[in-house]
C-alpha positions in Angstrom: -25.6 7.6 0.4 -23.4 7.5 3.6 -19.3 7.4 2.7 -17.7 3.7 3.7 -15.3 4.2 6.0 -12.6 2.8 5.3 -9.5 1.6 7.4 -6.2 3.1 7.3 -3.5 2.1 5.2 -0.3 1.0 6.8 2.8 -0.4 6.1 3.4 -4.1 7.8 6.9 -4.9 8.3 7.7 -9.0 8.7 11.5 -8.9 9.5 13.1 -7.3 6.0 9.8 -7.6 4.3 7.8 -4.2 4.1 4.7 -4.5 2.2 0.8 -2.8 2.5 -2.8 -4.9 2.2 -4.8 -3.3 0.1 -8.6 -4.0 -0.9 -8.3 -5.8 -4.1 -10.5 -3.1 -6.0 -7.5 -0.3 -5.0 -4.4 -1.9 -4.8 -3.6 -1.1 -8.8 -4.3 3.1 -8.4 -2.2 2.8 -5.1 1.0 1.1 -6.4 0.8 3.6 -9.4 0.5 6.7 -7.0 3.2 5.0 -5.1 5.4 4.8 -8.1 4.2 8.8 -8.9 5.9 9.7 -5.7 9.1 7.2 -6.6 8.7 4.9 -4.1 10.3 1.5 -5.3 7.3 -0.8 -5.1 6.7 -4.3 -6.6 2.7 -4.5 -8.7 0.0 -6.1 -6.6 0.0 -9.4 -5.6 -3.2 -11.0 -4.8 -4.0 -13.2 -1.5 -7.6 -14.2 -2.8 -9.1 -13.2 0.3 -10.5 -9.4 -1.2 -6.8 -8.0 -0.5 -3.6 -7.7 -2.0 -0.2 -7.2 -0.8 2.2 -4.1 -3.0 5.8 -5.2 -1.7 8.4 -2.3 -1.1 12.2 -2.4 -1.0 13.5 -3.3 2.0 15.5 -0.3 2.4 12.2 2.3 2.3 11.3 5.1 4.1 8.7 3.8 6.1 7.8 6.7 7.9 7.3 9.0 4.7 5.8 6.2 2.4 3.2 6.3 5.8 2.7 10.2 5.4 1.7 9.1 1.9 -0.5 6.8 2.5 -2.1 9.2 4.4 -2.7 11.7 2.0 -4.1 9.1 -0.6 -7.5 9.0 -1.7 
């Protein structure tokens, strides 16, 4: 069978709102491997289109929560 490919992850920032969208099906393991590396991060909330949206604290590190997201599986 052929691996998905998948799109990145990144971090969308909508004036002091930083948040991700995250296929539904993943959005749980990635706000608890987010909250592994303590990075403040609110649970998944869905959008009912097949993606949800894991808030972070306004004041994050955006360019290492990136380099995380990265390195997730």
């Amino acid at each position: 069978m052929a691996k998905q490919k998948t799109r990145a992850l990144t971090i969308q920032i909508d004036g002091k709102r930083r948040y991700i969208s995250v296929p539904a099906g993943r959005a749980n393991d990635l706000h608890t491997y987010l909250r592994s590396k303590n990075v403040r991060s609110s649970p998944p909330e869905p959008a009912y289109s097949g993606v949800d949206y894991i808030e972070l604290a306004a004041d994050i590190d955006v360019d290492r929560v990136q380099a995380l997201l990265q390195d997730w599986f």
